[in-house]
VOPAGU-2260 file (C-alpha; in pm, 1 decimal, decimal comma):
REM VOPAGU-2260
SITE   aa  ch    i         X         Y         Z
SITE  UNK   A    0       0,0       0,0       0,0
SITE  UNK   A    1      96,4     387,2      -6,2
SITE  UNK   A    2     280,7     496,8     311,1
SITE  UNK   A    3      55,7     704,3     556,4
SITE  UNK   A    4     178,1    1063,4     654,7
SITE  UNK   A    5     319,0    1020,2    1005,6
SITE  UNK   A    6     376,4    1401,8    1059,1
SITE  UNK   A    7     703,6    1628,3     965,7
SITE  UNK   A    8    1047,9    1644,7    1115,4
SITE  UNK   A    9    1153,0    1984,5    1265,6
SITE  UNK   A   10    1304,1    2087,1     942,4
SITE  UNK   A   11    1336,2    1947,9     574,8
SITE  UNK   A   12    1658,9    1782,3     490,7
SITE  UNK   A   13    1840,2    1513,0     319,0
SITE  UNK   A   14    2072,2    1286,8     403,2
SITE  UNK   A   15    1972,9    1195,2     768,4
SITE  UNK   A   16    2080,9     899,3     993,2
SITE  UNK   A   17    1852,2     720,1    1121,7
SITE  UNK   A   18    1788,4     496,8    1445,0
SITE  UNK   A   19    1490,6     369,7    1688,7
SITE  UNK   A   20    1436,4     273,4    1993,9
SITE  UNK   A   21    1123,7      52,9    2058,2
SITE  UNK   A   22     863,1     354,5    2066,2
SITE  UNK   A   23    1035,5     642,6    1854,2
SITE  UNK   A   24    1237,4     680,7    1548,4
SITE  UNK   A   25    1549,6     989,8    1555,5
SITE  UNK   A   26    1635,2    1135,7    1224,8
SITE  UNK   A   27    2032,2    1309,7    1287,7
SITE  UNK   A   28    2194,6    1545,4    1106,0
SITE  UNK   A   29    2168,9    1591,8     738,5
SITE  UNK   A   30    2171,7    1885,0     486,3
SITE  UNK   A   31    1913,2    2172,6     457,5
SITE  UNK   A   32    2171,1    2442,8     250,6
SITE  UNK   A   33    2403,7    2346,5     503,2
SITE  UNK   A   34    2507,2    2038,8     735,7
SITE  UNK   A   35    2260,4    1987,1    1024,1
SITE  UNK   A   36    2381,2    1839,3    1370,8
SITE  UNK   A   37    2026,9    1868,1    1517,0
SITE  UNK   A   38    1849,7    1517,8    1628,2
SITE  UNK   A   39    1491,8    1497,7    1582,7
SITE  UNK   A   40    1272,6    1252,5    1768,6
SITE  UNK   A   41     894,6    1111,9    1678,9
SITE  UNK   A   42     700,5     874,1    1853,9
SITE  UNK   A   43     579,3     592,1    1642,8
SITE  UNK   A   44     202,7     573,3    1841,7
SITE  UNK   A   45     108,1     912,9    1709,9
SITE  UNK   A   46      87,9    1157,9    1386,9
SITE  UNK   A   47     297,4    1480,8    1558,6
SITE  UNK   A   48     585,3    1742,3    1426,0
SITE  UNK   A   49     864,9    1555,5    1583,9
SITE  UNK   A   50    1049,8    1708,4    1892,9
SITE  UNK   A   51    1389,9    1874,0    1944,5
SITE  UNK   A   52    1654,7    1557,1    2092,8
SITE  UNK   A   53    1986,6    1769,8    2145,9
SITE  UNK   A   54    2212,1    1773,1    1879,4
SITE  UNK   A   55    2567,6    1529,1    1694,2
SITE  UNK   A   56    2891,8    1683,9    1852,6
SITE  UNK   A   57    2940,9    1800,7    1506,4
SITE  UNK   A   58    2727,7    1944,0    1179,1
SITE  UNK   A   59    2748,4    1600,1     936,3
SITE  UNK   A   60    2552,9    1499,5     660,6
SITE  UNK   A   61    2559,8    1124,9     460,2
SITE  UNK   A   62    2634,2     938,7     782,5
SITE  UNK   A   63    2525,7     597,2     859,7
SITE  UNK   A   64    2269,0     530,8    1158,5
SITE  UNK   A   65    2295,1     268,7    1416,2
SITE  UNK   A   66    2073,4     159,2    1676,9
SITE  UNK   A   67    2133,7     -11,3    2006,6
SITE  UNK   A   68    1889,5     -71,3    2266,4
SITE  UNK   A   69    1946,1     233,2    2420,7
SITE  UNK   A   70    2139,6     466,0    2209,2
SITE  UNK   A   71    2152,6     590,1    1857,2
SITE  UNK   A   72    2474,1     600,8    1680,3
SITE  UNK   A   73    2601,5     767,9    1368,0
SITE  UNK   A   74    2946,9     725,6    1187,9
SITE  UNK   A   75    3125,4     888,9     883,5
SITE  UNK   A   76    2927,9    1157,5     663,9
SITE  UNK   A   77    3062,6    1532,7     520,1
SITE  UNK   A   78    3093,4    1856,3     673,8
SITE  UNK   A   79    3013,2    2198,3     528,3
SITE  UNK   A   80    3301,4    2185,4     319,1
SITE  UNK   A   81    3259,8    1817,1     186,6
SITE  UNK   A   82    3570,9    1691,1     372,7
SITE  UNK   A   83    3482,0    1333,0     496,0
SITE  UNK   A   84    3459,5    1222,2     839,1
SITE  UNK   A   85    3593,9     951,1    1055,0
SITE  UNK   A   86    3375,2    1087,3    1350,5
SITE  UNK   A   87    3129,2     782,8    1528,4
SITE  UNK   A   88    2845,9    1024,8    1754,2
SITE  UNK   A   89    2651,2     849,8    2052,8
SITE  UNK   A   90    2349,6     959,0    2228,0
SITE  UNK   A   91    2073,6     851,5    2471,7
SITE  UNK   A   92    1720,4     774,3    2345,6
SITE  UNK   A   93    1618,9     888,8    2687,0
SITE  UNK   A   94    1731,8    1219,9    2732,9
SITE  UNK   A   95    1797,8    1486,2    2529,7
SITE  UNK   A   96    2154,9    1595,8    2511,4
SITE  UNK   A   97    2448,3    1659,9    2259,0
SITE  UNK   A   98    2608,8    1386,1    2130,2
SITE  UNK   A   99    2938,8    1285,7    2294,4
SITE  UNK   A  100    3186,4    1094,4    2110,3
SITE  UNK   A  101    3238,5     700,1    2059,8
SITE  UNK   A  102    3515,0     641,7    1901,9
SITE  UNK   A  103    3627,0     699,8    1527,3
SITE  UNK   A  104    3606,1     461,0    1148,6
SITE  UNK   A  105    3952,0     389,7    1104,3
SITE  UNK   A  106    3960,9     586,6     804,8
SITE  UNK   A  107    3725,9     897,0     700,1
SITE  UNK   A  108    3439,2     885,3     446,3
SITE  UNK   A  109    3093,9     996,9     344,0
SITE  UNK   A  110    2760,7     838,8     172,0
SITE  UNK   A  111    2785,7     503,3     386,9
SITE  UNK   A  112    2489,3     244,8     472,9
SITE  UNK   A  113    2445,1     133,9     822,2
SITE  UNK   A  114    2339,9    -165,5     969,5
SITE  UNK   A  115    2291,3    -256,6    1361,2
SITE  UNK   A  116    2335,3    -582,0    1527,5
SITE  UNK   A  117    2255,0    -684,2    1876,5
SITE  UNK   A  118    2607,4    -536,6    2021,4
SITE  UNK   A  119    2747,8    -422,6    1710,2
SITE  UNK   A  120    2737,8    -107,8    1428,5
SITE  UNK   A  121    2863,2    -182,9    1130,4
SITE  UNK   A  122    2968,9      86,5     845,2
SITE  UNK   A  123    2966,5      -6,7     488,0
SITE  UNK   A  124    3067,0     128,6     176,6
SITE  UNK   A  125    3099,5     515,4      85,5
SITE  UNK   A  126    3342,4     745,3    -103,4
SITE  UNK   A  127    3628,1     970,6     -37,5
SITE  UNK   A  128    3787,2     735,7    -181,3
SITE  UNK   A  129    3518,8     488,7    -300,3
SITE  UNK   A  130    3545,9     168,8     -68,5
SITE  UNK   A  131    3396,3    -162,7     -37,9
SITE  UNK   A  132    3529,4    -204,4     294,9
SITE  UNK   A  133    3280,7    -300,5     606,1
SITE  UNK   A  134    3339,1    -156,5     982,7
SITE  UNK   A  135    3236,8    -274,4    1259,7
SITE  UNK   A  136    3233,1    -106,6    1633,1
SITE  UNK   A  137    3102,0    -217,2    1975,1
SITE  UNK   A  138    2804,0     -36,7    2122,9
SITE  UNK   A  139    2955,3    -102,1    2471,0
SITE  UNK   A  140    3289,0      59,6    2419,2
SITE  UNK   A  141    3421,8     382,3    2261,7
SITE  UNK   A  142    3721,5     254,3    2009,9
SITE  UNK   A  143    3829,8     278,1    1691,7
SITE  UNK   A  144    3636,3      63,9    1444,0
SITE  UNK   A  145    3764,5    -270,2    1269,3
SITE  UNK   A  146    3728,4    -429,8     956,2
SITE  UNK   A  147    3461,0    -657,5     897,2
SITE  UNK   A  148    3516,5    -787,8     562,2
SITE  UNK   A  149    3428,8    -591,7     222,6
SITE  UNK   A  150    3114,9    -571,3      27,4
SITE  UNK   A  151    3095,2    -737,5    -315,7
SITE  UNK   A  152    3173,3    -396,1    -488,9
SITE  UNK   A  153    3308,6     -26,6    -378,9
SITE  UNK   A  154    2992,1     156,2    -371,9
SITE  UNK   A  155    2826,0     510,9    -190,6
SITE  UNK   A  156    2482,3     600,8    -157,5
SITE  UNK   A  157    2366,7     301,9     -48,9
SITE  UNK   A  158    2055,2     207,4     184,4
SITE  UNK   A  159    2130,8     -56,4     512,9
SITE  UNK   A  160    1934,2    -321,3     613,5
SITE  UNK   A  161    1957,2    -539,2     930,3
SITE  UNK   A  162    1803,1    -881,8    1041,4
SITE  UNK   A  163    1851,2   -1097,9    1352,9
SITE  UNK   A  164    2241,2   -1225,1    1223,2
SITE  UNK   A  165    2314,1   -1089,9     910,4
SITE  UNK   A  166    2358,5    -705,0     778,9
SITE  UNK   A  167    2243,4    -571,5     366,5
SITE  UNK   A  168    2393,5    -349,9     168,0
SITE  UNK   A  169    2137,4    -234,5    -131,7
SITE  UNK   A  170    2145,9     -19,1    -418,2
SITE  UNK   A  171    2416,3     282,9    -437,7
SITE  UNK   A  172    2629,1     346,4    -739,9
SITE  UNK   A  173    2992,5     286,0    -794,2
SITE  UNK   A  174    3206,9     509,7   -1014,2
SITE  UNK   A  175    2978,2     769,4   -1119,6
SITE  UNK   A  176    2548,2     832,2   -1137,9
SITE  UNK   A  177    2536,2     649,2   -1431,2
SITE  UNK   A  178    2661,4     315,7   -1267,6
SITE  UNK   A  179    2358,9     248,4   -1055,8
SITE  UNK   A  180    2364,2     -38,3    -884,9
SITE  UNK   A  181    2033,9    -293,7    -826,7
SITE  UNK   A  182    2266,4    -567,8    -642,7
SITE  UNK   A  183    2182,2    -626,0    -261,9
SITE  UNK   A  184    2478,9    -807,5     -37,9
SITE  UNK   A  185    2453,3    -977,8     256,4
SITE  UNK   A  186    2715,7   -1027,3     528,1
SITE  UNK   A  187    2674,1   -1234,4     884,3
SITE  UNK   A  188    2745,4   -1049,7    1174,4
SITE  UNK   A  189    2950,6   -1395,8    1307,9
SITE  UNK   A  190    3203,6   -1375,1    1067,9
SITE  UNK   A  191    3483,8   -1171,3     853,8
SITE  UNK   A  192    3407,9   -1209,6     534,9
SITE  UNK   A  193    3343,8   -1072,9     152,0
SITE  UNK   A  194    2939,9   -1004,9     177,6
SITE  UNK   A  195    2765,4   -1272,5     -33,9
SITE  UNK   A  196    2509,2   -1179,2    -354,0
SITE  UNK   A  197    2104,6   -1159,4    -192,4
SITE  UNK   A  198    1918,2   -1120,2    -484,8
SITE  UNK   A  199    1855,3    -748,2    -672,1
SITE  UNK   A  200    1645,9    -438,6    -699,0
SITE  UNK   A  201    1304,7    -420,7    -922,0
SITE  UNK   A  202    1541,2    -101,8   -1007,7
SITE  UNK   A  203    1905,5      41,3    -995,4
SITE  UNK   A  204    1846,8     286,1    -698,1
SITE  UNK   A  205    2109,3     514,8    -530,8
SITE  UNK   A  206    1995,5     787,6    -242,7
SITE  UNK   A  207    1734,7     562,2    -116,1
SITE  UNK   A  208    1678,7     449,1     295,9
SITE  UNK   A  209    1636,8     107,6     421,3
SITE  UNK   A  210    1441,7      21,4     711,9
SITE  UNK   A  211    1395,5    -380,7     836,4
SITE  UNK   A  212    1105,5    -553,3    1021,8
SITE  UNK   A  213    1170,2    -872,9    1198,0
SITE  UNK   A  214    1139,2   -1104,4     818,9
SITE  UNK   A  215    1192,8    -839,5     547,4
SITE  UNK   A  216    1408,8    -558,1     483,6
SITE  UNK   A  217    1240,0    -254,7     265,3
SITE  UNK   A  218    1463,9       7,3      31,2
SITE  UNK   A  219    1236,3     331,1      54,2
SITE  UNK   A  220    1249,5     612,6    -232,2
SITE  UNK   A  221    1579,2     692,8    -418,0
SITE  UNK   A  222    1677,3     827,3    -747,6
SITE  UNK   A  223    1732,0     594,1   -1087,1
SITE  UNK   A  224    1907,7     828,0   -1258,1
SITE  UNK   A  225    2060,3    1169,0   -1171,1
SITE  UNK   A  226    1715,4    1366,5   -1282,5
SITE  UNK   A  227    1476,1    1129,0   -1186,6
SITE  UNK   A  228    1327,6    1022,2    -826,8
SITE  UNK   A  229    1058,1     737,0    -761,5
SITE  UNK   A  230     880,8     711,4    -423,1
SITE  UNK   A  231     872,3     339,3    -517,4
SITE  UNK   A  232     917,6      88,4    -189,1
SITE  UNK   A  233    1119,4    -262,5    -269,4
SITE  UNK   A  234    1077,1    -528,9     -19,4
SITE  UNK   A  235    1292,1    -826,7     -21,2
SITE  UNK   A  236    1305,0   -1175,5     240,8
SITE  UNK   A  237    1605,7   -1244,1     495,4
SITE  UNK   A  238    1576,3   -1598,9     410,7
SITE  UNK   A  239    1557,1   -1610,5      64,1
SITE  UNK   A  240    1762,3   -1474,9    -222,3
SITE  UNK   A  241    1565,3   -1303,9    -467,0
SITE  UNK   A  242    1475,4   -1008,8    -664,6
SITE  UNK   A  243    1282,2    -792,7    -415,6
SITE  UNK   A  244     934,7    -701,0    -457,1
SITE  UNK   A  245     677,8    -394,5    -523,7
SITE  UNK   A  246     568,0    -304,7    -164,0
Protein backbone atom coordinates (compact mmCIF):
# COMPACT_ATOMS: atom_id res chain seq x y z
CA UNK A 1 0.00 0.00 0.00
CA UNK A 2 0.96 3.87 -0.06
CA UNK A 3 2.81 4.97 3.11
CA UNK A 4 0.56 7.04 5.56
CA UNK A 5 1.78 10.63 6.55
CA UNK A 6 3.19 10.20 10.06
CA UNK A 7 3.76 14.02 10.59
CA UNK A 8 7.04 16.28 9.66
CA UNK A 9 10.48 16.45 11.15
CA UNK A 10 11.53 19.84 12.66
CA UNK A 11 13.04 20.87 9.42
CA UNK A 12 13.36 19.48 5.75
CA UNK A 13 16.59 17.82 4.91
CA UNK A 14 18.40 15.13 3.19
CA UNK A 15 20.72 12.87 4.03
CA UNK A 16 19.73 11.95 7.68
CA UNK A 17 20.81 8.99 9.93
CA UNK A 18 18.52 7.20 11.22
CA UNK A 19 17.88 4.97 14.45
CA UNK A 20 14.91 3.70 16.89
CA UNK A 21 14.36 2.73 19.94
CA UNK A 22 11.24 0.53 20.58
CA UNK A 23 8.63 3.55 20.66
CA UNK A 24 10.36 6.43 18.54
CA UNK A 25 12.37 6.81 15.48
CA UNK A 26 15.50 9.90 15.56
CA UNK A 27 16.35 11.36 12.25
CA UNK A 28 20.32 13.10 12.88
CA UNK A 29 21.95 15.45 11.06
CA UNK A 30 21.69 15.92 7.38
CA UNK A 31 21.72 18.85 4.86
CA UNK A 32 19.13 21.73 4.58
CA UNK A 33 21.71 24.43 2.51
CA UNK A 34 24.04 23.46 5.03
CA UNK A 35 25.07 20.39 7.36
CA UNK A 36 22.60 19.87 10.24
CA UNK A 37 23.81 18.39 13.71
CA UNK A 38 20.27 18.68 15.17
CA UNK A 39 18.50 15.18 16.28
CA UNK A 40 14.92 14.98 15.83
CA UNK A 41 12.73 12.52 17.69
CA UNK A 42 8.95 11.12 16.79
CA UNK A 43 7.00 8.74 18.54
CA UNK A 44 5.79 5.92 16.43
CA UNK A 45 2.03 5.73 18.42
CA UNK A 46 1.08 9.13 17.10
CA UNK A 47 0.88 11.58 13.87
CA UNK A 48 2.97 14.81 15.59
CA UNK A 49 5.85 17.42 14.26
CA UNK A 50 8.65 15.56 15.84
CA UNK A 51 10.50 17.08 18.93
CA UNK A 52 13.90 18.74 19.45
CA UNK A 53 16.55 15.57 20.93
CA UNK A 54 19.87 17.70 21.46
CA UNK A 55 22.12 17.73 18.79
CA UNK A 56 25.68 15.29 16.94
CA UNK A 57 28.92 16.84 18.53
CA UNK A 58 29.41 18.01 15.06
CA UNK A 59 27.28 19.44 11.79
CA UNK A 60 27.48 16.00 9.36
CA UNK A 61 25.53 15.00 6.61
CA UNK A 62 25.60 11.25 4.60
CA UNK A 63 26.34 9.39 7.83
CA UNK A 64 25.26 5.97 8.60
CA UNK A 65 22.69 5.31 11.59
CA UNK A 66 22.95 2.69 14.16
CA UNK A 67 20.73 1.59 16.77
CA UNK A 68 21.34 -0.11 20.07
CA UNK A 69 18.90 -0.71 22.66
CA UNK A 70 19.46 2.33 24.21
CA UNK A 71 21.40 4.66 22.09
CA UNK A 72 21.53 5.90 18.57
CA UNK A 73 24.74 6.01 16.80
CA UNK A 74 26.02 7.68 13.68
CA UNK A 75 29.47 7.26 11.88
CA UNK A 76 31.25 8.89 8.83
CA UNK A 77 29.28 11.57 6.64
CA UNK A 78 30.63 15.33 5.20
CA UNK A 79 30.93 18.56 6.74
CA UNK A 80 30.13 21.98 5.28
CA UNK A 81 33.01 21.85 3.19
CA UNK A 82 32.60 18.17 1.87
CA UNK A 83 35.71 16.91 3.73
CA UNK A 84 34.82 13.33 4.96
CA UNK A 85 34.59 12.22 8.39
CA UNK A 86 35.94 9.51 10.55
CA UNK A 87 33.75 10.87 13.50
CA UNK A 88 31.29 7.83 15.28
CA UNK A 89 28.46 10.25 17.54
CA UNK A 90 26.51 8.50 20.53
CA UNK A 91 23.50 9.59 22.28
CA UNK A 92 20.74 8.52 24.72
CA UNK A 93 17.20 7.74 23.46
CA UNK A 94 16.19 8.89 26.87
CA UNK A 95 17.32 12.20 27.33
CA UNK A 96 17.98 14.86 25.30
CA UNK A 97 21.55 15.96 25.11
CA UNK A 98 24.48 16.60 22.59
CA UNK A 99 26.09 13.86 21.30
CA UNK A 100 29.39 12.86 22.94
CA UNK A 101 31.86 10.94 21.10
CA UNK A 102 32.39 7.00 20.60
CA UNK A 103 35.15 6.42 19.02
CA UNK A 104 36.27 7.00 15.27
CA UNK A 105 36.06 4.61 11.49
CA UNK A 106 39.52 3.90 11.04
CA UNK A 107 39.61 5.87 8.05
CA UNK A 108 37.26 8.97 7.00
CA UNK A 109 34.39 8.85 4.46
CA UNK A 110 30.94 9.97 3.44
CA UNK A 111 27.61 8.39 1.72
CA UNK A 112 27.86 5.03 3.87
CA UNK A 113 24.89 2.45 4.73
CA UNK A 114 24.45 1.34 8.22
CA UNK A 115 23.40 -1.66 9.70
CA UNK A 116 22.91 -2.57 13.61
CA UNK A 117 23.35 -5.82 15.27
CA UNK A 118 22.55 -6.84 18.77
CA UNK A 119 26.07 -5.37 20.21
CA UNK A 120 27.48 -4.23 17.10
CA UNK A 121 27.38 -1.08 14.29
CA UNK A 122 28.63 -1.83 11.30
CA UNK A 123 29.69 0.87 8.45
CA UNK A 124 29.66 -0.07 4.88
CA UNK A 125 30.67 1.29 1.77
CA UNK A 126 31.00 5.15 0.85
CA UNK A 127 33.42 7.45 -1.03
CA UNK A 128 36.28 9.71 -0.38
CA UNK A 129 37.87 7.36 -1.81
CA UNK A 130 35.19 4.89 -3.00
CA UNK A 131 35.46 1.69 -0.69
CA UNK A 132 33.96 -1.63 -0.38
CA UNK A 133 35.29 -2.04 2.95
CA UNK A 134 32.81 -3.01 6.06
CA UNK A 135 33.39 -1.57 9.83
CA UNK A 136 32.37 -2.74 12.60
CA UNK A 137 32.33 -1.07 16.33
CA UNK A 138 31.02 -2.17 19.75
CA UNK A 139 28.04 -0.37 21.23
CA UNK A 140 29.55 -1.02 24.71
CA UNK A 141 32.89 0.60 24.19
CA UNK A 142 34.22 3.82 22.62
CA UNK A 143 37.22 2.54 20.10
CA UNK A 144 38.30 2.78 16.92
CA UNK A 145 36.36 0.64 14.44
CA UNK A 146 37.65 -2.70 12.69
CA UNK A 147 37.28 -4.30 9.56
CA UNK A 148 34.61 -6.58 8.97
CA UNK A 149 35.17 -7.88 5.62
CA UNK A 150 34.29 -5.92 2.23
CA UNK A 151 31.15 -5.71 0.27
CA UNK A 152 30.95 -7.38 -3.16
CA UNK A 153 31.73 -3.96 -4.89
CA UNK A 154 33.09 -0.27 -3.79
CA UNK A 155 29.92 1.56 -3.72
CA UNK A 156 28.26 5.11 -1.91
CA UNK A 157 24.82 6.01 -1.58
CA UNK A 158 23.67 3.02 -0.49
CA UNK A 159 20.55 2.07 1.84
CA UNK A 160 21.31 -0.56 5.13
CA UNK A 161 19.34 -3.21 6.14
CA UNK A 162 19.57 -5.39 9.30
CA UNK A 163 18.03 -8.82 10.41
CA UNK A 164 18.51 -10.98 13.53
CA UNK A 165 22.41 -12.25 12.23
CA UNK A 166 23.14 -10.90 9.10
CA UNK A 167 23.58 -7.05 7.79
CA UNK A 168 22.43 -5.71 3.67
CA UNK A 169 23.94 -3.50 1.68
CA UNK A 170 21.37 -2.35 -1.32
CA UNK A 171 21.46 -0.19 -4.18
CA UNK A 172 24.16 2.83 -4.38
CA UNK A 173 26.29 3.46 -7.40
CA UNK A 174 29.92 2.86 -7.94
CA UNK A 175 32.07 5.10 -10.14
CA UNK A 176 29.78 7.69 -11.20
CA UNK A 177 25.48 8.32 -11.38
CA UNK A 178 25.36 6.49 -14.31
CA UNK A 179 26.61 3.16 -12.68
CA UNK A 180 23.59 2.48 -10.56
CA UNK A 181 23.64 -0.38 -8.85
CA UNK A 182 20.34 -2.94 -8.27
CA UNK A 183 22.66 -5.68 -6.43
CA UNK A 184 21.82 -6.26 -2.62
CA UNK A 185 24.79 -8.08 -0.38
CA UNK A 186 24.53 -9.78 2.56
CA UNK A 187 27.16 -10.27 5.28
CA UNK A 188 26.74 -12.34 8.84
CA UNK A 189 27.45 -10.50 11.74
CA UNK A 190 29.51 -13.96 13.08
CA UNK A 191 32.04 -13.75 10.68
CA UNK A 192 34.84 -11.71 8.54
CA UNK A 193 34.08 -12.10 5.35
CA UNK A 194 33.44 -10.73 1.52
CA UNK A 195 29.40 -10.05 1.78
CA UNK A 196 27.65 -12.72 -0.34
CA UNK A 197 25.09 -11.79 -3.54
CA UNK A 198 21.05 -11.59 -1.92
CA UNK A 199 19.18 -11.20 -4.85
CA UNK A 200 18.55 -7.48 -6.72
CA UNK A 201 16.46 -4.39 -6.99
CA UNK A 202 13.05 -4.21 -9.22
CA UNK A 203 15.41 -1.02 -10.08
CA UNK A 204 19.06 0.41 -9.95
CA UNK A 205 18.47 2.86 -6.98
CA UNK A 206 21.09 5.15 -5.31
CA UNK A 207 19.96 7.88 -2.43
CA UNK A 208 17.35 5.62 -1.16
CA UNK A 209 16.79 4.49 2.96
CA UNK A 210 16.37 1.08 4.21
CA UNK A 211 14.42 0.21 7.12
CA UNK A 212 13.95 -3.81 8.36
CA UNK A 213 11.06 -5.53 10.22
CA UNK A 214 11.70 -8.73 11.98
CA UNK A 215 11.39 -11.04 8.19
CA UNK A 216 11.93 -8.40 5.47
CA UNK A 217 14.09 -5.58 4.84
CA UNK A 218 12.40 -2.55 2.65
CA UNK A 219 14.64 0.07 0.31
CA UNK A 220 12.36 3.31 0.54
CA UNK A 221 12.50 6.13 -2.32
CA UNK A 222 15.79 6.93 -4.18
CA UNK A 223 16.77 8.27 -7.48
CA UNK A 224 17.32 5.94 -10.87
CA UNK A 225 19.08 8.28 -12.58
CA UNK A 226 20.60 11.69 -11.71
CA UNK A 227 17.15 13.66 -12.82
CA UNK A 228 14.76 11.29 -11.87
CA UNK A 229 13.28 10.22 -8.27
CA UNK A 230 10.58 7.37 -7.62
CA UNK A 231 8.81 7.11 -4.23
CA UNK A 232 8.72 3.39 -5.17
CA UNK A 233 9.18 0.88 -1.89
CA UNK A 234 11.19 -2.62 -2.69
CA UNK A 235 10.77 -5.29 -0.19
CA UNK A 236 12.92 -8.27 -0.21
CA UNK A 237 13.05 -11.76 2.41
CA UNK A 238 16.06 -12.44 4.95
CA UNK A 239 15.76 -15.99 4.11
CA UNK A 240 15.57 -16.11 0.64
CA UNK A 241 17.62 -14.75 -2.22
CA UNK A 242 15.65 -13.04 -4.67
CA UNK A 243 14.75 -10.09 -6.65
CA UNK A 244 12.82 -7.93 -4.16
CA UNK A 245 9.35 -7.01 -4.57
CA UNK A 246 6.78 -3.94 -5.24
CA UNK A 247 5.68 -3.05 -1.64
Amino acid sequence: VTADDHGDLLAARRNGAGSSSTTEGFTAGGHTGSASNLVDKFTFTSNVTASDHGDLSASIYAKAGHSSSDSGFTSGGADNSDVASSIVDKYSFSSNTTASSHGDLSVARTAVAGQSSSTHGYTSGGQDPLTNTIEKFAFSSNTTASDHGDLSQARRYSSGQSSTDYGFTSGGYTTNDSNIQTTIDKFAWSSNTTATDHGDLNTATMYSGGSSSSDYSFVLGGSDSDVSWTDRIDKFAHSSNVTATDH
